[in-house]
N, C-alpha and C positions, 0 to 999 in steps of 0.2 A: 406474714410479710406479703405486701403486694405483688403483684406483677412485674410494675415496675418497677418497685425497689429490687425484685432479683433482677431484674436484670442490669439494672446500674450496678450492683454486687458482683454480678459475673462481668462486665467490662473493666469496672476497678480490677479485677484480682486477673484478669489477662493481659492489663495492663501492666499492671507489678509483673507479671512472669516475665513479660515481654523486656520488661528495664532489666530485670536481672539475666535474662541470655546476652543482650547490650553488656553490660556490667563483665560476664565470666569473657565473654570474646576480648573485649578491652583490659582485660588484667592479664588474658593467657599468656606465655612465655613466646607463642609462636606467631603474637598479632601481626608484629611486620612485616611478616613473610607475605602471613595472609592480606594483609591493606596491599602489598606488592602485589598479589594476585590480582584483587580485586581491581587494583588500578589500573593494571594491564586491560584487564576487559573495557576498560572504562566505566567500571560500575555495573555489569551486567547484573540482573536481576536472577538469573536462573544461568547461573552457567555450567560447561559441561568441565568436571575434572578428571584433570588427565595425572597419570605417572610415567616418568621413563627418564628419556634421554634427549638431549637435540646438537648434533656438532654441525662445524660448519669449516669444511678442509680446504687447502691449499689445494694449487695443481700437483704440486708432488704428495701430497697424502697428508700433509702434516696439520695438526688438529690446530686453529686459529681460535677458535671458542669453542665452550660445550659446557652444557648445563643439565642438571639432573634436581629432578627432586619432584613434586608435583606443581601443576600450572591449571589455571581456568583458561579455557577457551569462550568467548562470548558466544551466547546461543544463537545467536542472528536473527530472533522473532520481530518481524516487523508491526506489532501490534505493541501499542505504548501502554495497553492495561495491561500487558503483560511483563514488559519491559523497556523502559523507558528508555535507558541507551542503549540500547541497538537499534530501536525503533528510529531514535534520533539516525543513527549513522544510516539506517537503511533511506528514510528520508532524504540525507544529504547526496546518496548516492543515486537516488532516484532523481532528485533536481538537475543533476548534476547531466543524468541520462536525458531529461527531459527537453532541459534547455540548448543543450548540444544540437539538437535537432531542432530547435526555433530559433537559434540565432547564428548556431557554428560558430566557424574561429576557432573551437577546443573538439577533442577529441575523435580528431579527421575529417570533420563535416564542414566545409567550406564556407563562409560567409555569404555566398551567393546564392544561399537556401532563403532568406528575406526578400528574397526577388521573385521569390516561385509563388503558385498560388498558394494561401494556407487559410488554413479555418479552424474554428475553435465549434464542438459539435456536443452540444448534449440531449441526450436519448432516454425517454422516461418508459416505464412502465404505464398501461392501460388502467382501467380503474376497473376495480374489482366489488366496487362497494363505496357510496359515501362514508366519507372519514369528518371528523373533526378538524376547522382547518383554520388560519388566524389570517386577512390578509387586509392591507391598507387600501385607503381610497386615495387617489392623488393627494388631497388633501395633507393624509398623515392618520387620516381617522380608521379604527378596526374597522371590518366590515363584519356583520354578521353570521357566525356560520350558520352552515344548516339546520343543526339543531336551537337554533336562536339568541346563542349564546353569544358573547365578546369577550374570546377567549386571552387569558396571560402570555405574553409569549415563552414563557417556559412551560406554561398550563401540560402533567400529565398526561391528557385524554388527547392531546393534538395528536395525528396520524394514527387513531384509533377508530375501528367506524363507531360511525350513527348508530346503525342497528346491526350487534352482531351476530345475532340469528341471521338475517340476510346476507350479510356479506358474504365473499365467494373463496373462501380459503382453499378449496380445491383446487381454483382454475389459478390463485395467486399462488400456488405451489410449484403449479406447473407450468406455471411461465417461468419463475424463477428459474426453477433445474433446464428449464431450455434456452435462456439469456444467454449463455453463452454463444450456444448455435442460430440463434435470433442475428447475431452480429456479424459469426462470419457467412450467411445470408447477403444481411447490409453491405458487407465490403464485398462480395461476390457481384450485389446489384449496384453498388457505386461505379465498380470496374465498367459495368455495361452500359451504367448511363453515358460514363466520362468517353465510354467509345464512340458512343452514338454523337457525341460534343463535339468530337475530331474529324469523325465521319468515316471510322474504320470498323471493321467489324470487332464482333467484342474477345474472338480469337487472337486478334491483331495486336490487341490494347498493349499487351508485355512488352511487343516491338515498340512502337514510339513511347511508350507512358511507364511509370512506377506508379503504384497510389504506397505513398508511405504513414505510417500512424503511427500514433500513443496513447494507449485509452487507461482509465482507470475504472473501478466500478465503486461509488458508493450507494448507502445504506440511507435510504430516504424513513423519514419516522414511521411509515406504515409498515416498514419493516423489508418494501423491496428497492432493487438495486436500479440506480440507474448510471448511465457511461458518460463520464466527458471525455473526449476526444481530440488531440489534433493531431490536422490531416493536411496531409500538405503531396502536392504532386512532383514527382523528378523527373528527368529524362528515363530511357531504359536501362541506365547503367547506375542508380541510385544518384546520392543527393550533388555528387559532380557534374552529373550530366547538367543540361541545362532542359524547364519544363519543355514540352513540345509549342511551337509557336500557337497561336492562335486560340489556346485554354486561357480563361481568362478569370479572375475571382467570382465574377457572376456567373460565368458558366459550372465549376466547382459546387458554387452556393446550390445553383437548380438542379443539379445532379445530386447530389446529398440528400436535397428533399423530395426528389424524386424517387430515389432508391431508399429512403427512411418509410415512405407511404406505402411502396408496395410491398416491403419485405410481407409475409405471412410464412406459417408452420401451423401445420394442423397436425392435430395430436388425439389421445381419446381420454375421455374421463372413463374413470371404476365401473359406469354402466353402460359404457363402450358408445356413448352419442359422442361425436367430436367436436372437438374446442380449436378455435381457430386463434393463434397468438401470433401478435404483431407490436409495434411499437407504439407508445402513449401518442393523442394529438398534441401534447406540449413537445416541439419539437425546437432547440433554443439555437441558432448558428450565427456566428459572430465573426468578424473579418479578426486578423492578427495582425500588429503593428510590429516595427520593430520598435527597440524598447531607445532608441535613441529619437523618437518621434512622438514616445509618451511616454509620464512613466505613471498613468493611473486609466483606468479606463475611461472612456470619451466619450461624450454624447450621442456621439452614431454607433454603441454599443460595440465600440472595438475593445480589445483588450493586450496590453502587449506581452511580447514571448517572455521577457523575464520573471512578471506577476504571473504566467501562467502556469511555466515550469515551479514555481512556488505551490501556487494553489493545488496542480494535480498531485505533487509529492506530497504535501499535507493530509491530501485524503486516500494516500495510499498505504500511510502507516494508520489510518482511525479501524478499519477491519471492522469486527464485531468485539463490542465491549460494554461494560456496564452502563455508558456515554449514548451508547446507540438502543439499549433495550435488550439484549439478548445474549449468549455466554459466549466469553472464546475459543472453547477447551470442547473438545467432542462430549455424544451423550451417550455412555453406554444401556442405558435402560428406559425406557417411557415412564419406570416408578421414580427417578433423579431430576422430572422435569419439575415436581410438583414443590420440590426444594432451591429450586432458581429463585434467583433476586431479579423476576422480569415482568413484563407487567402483564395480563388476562389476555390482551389481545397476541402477543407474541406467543405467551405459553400455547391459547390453542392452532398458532402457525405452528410451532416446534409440531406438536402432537398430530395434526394433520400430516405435516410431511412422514412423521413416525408410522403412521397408519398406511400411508400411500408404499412408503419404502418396503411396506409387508406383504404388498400386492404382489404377483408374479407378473404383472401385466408393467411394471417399474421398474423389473429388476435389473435390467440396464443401468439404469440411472443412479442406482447405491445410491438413495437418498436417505437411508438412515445413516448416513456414514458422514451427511450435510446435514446432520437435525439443528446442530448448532449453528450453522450459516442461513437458515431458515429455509434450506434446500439450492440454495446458489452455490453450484460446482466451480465456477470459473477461477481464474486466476484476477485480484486484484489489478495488476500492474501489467499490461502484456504491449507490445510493441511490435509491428513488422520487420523482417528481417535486417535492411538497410535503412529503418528510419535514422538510428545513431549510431552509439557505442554499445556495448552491452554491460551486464553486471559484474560478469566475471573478467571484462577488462578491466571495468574500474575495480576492484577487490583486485586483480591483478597488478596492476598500479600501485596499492596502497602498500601490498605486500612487500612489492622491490624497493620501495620507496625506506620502509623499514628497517628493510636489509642492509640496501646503501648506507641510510645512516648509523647503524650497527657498526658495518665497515669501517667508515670514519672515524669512530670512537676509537674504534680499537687503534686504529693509523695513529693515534693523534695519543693512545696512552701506553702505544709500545713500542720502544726503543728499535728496534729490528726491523719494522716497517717503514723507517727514516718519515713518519708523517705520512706517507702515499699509501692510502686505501689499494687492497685488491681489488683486480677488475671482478666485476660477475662472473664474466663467462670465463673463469679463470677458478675459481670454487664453487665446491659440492655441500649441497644439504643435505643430512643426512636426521631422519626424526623417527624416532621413535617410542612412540605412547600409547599408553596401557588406559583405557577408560575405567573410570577410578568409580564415578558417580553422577549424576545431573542435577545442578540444582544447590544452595546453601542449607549445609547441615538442619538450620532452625531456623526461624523467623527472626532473630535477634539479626542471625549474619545476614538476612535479605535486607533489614532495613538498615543495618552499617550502610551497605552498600550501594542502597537507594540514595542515603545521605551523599554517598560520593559520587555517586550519576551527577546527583541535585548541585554540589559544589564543582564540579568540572562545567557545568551545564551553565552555571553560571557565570563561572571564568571566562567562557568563552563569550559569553553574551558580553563579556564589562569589555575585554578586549577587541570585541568588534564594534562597540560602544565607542573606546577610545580611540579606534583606529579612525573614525569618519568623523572625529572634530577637526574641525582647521586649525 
């Protein structure tokens, strides 16, 4: 037998295992329960189960609900190759934070945040090495890369170098694992440009000014990260105050790229000569419209707050994925890398960062602990204090919102309640759960339950479909 006929013989016969765990879930006695689980999570892919208890008492003590037996909790992974609904819900809750803070109106943040200066900021990595790279001529025509090529645009080798004996995996290590502190640099020297704008010292700045932000980090094809950002300035008392007078969008714009030039961090390579890290020359900044004045972006490279808050939510659930080159899930061993579905150029970034994280002269930075993020510690998703809401308000919201309508039901299917819900601050939750396990028994019940992401996923898309015909 050939090669490839075993191997079409082992995908047939995993395929059959795979229909018959389908098959035993679908005939079990207990599937309802479990579709009820699963449907509570919204289709989680990996959730965590729980046993116990949950009541929910009167003011005098007396029990209103209570339910016992086992439940899924969704895992809340906001990476879509991991889990495709939560990712979803972590997106919406990211939008939700994003656009708060470029248009207000919802969740505290006043409308008069479109009046202040704002900018939309992205922030590249240096080059470490030519890559293989695909780009147009006004025309519409490829232009040719370095290596001489006129590359596909899906083409493999795109964001791979030229030559990767030359290239500089070292130094693209270790800029990575210091991205984060590269930034808050950037917002340390934005602070000082915007004083010097005002003409206050840069002690001062707190007193008349807030610099407020939203940044996200993604995953460019060579494998490093780079930031969009928006930035928008307040008074000192966050986004009520009103800006201070006389900052102006162009003053903003010159200050941004003044404090993007200078940032620098010097650091050392393994034979101790030092590496001086700063931000790439592609530096992109863009005005922000509000979205009642466009609703696509515009010739003078503006972009409005509604497509914005879309776009940076999108690439705040992509993370590291089969999508981007590279795994999601930590590496416990440098012998696991050589088993990755990724491509030469990534594996010897994982493996480099693996070797540096061995150093003593790194051990700060636990970068084998980042092999799988290709040594980028940071957080995806990070925002200034008073830019908006936060996450745990909005999951705060979602929960009381649940509640309330709990309430209701109950008002409305018990006699006793004469129809009128209890108030909240009038009952107690009372929960108690025993962690059972993480995760669906077998892959049969992961892809049930995929199927039910996929069908909710699409319900909602038909009904927001339906809602915007006239």
């Amino acid at each position: 037998m050939s090669a490839t006929s075993a191997r079409n013989t082992d995908v047939a016969d995993a395929e059959a295992a795979l229909a018959a765990l389908i098959s035993d879930r679908l005939r079990s006695p207990d599937y309802r329960q479990w579709r009820a689980n699963v449907e509570a999570t919204g289709g989680c892919a990996h959730p965590v189960r729980l046993r116990g208890s949950s009541r929910i008492l009167d003011r005098d003590g007396a029990v209103l609900i209570e339910r016992t037996g086992e439940i899924f909790a969704p895992c809340g992974n906001r990476r879509e190759t991991i889990c495709p609904a939560c990712s979803e819900r972590y997106a919406a809750d990211a939008f939700h934070l994003i656009r708060a803070g470029l248009a207000g109106g919802d969740k505290g943040v006043p409308t008069t945040i479109t009046g202040k200066p704002r900018l939309f900021l992205t922030l590249t990595a240096p080059s470490f090495g030519p890559v293989h790279s695909r780009r147009l001529s006004a025309r519409g025509r490829v232009i040719p890369c370095g290596c001489g090529a006129h590359h596909r645009e899906h083409d493999p080798v795109l964001g791979t170098p030229v030559d990767p004996d030359a290239y500089d995996y070292v130094g693209a290590v270790l800029w990575q694992a210091h991205a984060g502190a590269l930034w808050q640099r950037f917002a340390i020297a934005l602070r000082r440009a915007l004083a010097a704008a005002l003409g206050v010292r840069a002690r001062q700045f707190r007193d008349v000014a807030r610099l407020s932000y939203a940044k996200v980090a993604e995953y460019q094809r060579r494998g490093l990260v780079h930031f969009h950002a928006a930035i928008r300035v307040d008074g000192p008392e966050g986004p009520h105050d009103p800006a201070p007078p006389g900052l102006t969008r162009d003053a903003l714009r010159d200050a941004v790229l003044t404090a993007a030039r200078a940032v620098c961090l010097e650091v050392t390579r393994p034979d101790g000569t030092p590496l001086v890290l700063g931000w790439g020359t592609q530096i992109d900044v863009r005005q922000i419209t509000p979205a009642r004045a466009a609703t696509v972006e515009d010739e003078a490279g503006e972009i409005t707050d509604a497509s914005l808050a879309g776009y940076i939510a999108k690439y705040a659930t992509k993370g590291t994925g089969k999508t981007d080159g590279h795994p999601d899930r930590p590496i416990r061993a440098l012998e696991h890398v050589q088993y990755l579905d990724v491509s030469p150029h990534h594996r010897r970034h994982i493996e480099t960062v693996w070797q540096l994280g061995g150093l003593a002269r790194y051990e700060a930075l636990n970068l084998r602990k980042w092999a799988h993020m290709l040594g980028f510690r940071g957080h995806f998703l990070t925002k200034s204090q008073r830019y908006s809401t936060t996450f745990r308000e909005i999951r705060g919201e979602r929960r009381t919102w649940r509640l309330t309508d709990t309430l209701d039901r109950l008002a409305t299917e018990t006699d006793d309640l004469n129809g009128i819900p209890p108030d909240l601050d009038t009952i107690t939750v009372i929960n108690d759960w025993q962690l059972v396990g993480i995760g669906h028994r077998n892959e049969g019940e992961r892809e049930l339950a995929l199927a039910i992401a996929e069908r909710k996923r699409d319900l909602r898309q038909h009904r927001r479909t339906e809602g915007t015909r006239p």
